[in-house]
C-alpha atoms as a printed R data frame, in Angstrom:
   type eleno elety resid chain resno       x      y       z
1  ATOM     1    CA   UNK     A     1   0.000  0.000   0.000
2  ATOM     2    CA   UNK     A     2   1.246  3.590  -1.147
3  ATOM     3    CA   UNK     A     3   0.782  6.154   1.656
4  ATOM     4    CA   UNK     A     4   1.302  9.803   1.446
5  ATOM     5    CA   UNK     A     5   1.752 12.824   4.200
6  ATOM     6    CA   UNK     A     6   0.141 15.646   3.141
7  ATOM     7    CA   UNK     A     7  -0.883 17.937   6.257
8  ATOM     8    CA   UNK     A     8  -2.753 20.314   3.743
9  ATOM     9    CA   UNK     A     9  -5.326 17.541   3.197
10 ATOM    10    CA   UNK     A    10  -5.269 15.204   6.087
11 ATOM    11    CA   UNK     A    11  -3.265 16.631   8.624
12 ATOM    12    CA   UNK     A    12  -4.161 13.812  11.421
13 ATOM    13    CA   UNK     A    13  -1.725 11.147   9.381
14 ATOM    14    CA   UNK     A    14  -0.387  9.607   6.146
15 ATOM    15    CA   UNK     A    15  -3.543  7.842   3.930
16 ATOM    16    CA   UNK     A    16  -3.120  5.474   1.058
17 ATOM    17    CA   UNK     A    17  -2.655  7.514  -1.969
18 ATOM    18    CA   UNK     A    18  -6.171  6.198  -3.613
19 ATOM    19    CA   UNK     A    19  -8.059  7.970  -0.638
20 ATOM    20    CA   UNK     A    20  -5.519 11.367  -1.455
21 ATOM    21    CA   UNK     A    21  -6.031 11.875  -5.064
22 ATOM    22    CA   UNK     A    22  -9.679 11.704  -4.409
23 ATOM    23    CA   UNK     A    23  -9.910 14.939  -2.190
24 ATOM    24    CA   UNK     A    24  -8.564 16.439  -5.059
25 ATOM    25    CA   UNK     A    25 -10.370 15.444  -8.275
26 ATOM    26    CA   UNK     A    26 -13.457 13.456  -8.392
27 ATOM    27    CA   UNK     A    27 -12.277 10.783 -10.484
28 ATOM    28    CA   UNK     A    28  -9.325  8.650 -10.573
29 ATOM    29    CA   UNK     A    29  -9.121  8.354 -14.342
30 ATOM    30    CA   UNK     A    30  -8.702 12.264 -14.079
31 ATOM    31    CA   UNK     A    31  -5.053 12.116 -12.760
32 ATOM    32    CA   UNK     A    32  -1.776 10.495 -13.981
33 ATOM    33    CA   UNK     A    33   0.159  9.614 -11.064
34 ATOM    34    CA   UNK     A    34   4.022  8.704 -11.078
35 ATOM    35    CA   UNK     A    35   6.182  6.579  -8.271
36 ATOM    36    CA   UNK     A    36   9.552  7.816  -8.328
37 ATOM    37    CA   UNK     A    37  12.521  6.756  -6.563
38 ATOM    38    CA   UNK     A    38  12.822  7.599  -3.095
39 ATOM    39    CA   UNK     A    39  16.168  9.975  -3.819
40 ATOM    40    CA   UNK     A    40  14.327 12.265  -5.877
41 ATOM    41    CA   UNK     A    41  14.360 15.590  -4.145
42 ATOM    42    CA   UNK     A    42  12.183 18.102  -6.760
43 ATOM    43    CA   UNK     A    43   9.659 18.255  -9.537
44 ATOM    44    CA   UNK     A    44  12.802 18.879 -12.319
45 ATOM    45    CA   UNK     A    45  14.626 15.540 -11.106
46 ATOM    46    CA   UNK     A    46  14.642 12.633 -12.769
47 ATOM    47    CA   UNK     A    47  11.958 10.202 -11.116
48 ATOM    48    CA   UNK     A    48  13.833  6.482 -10.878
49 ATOM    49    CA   UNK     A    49  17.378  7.972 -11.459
50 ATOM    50    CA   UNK     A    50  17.725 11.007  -9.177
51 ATOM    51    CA   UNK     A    51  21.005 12.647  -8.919
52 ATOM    52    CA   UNK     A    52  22.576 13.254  -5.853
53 ATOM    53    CA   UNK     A    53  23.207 16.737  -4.282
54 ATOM    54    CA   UNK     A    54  25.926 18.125  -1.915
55 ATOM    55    CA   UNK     A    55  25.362 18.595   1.903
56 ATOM    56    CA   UNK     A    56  25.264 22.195   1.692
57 ATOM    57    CA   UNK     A    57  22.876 22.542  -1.220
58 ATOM    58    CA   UNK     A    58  20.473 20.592   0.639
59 ATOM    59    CA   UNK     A    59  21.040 22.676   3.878
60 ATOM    60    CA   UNK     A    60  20.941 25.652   1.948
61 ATOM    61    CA   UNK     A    61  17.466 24.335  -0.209
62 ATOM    62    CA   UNK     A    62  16.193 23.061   3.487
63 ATOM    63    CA   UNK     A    63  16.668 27.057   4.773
64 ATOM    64    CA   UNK     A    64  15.286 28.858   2.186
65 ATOM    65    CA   UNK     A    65  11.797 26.016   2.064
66 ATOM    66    CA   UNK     A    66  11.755 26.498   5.844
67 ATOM    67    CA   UNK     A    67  11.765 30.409   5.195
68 ATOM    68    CA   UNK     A    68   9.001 30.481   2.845
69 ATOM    69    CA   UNK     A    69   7.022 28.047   4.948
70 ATOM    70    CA   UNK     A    70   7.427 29.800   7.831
71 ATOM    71    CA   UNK     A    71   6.495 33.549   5.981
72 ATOM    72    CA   UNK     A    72   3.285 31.183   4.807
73 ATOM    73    CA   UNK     A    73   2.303 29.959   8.075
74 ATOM    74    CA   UNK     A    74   2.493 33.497   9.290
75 ATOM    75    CA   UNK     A    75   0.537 35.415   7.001
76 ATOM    76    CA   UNK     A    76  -2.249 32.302   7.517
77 ATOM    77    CA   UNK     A    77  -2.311 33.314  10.944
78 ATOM    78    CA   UNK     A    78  -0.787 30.031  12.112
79 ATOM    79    CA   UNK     A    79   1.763 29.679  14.447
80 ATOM    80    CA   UNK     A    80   4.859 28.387  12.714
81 ATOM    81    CA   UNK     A    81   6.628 27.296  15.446
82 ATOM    82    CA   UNK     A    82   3.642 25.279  16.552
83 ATOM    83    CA   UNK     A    83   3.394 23.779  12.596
84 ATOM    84    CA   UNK     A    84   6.927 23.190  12.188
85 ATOM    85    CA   UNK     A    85   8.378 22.399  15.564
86 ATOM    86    CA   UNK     A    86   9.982 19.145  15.900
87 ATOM    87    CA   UNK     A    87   6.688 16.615  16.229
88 ATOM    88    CA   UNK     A    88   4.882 16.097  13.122
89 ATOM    89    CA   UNK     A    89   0.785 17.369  13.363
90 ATOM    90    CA   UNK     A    90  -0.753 14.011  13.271
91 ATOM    91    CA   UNK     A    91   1.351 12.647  16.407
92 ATOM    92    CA   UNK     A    92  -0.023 15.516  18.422
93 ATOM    93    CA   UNK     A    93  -3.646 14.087  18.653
């Protein structure tokens, strides 16, 4: 079974990807979806042969995402530190 984490659309915990895609279209034959290898890091990478990146270019990409997120969270009117401290949203309940 294929589970994804996506807090934006079930916040509580990961659901099977089936369940997922259907809180965003109505039908299934609507989407194309695409497994790719667990090393790829971003929508321009290959899917099954993603290349590797330095340590600091992911700590530098892992700053500037947390940035954003946090500026997002913010003008929400959520507390980031709350939404992106250390235990994930669906352990909390």
């Amino acid at each position: 079974m294929v589970l994804v984490s996506d807090p934006a659309l079930h916040a509580y915990r990961p659901i099977p990807l089936k369940k997922w895609i259907l809180k965003q279209v109505e039908n299934l034959e609507d989407v194309k979806v695409s497994i790719c290898s667990g090393k790829t890091y971003g929508p321009s990478d290959e899917c099954y042969e993603a290349k590797r990146r330095d340590e600091q270019t992911l700590i530098r990409h892992r700053e500037m995402f947390m940035d954003r997120e946090f500026s997002n969270l913010v003008n929400l009117k959520y507390n980031p530190e709350n939404e992106l401290g250390n235990i994930p949203y669906w352990l909390r309940y």
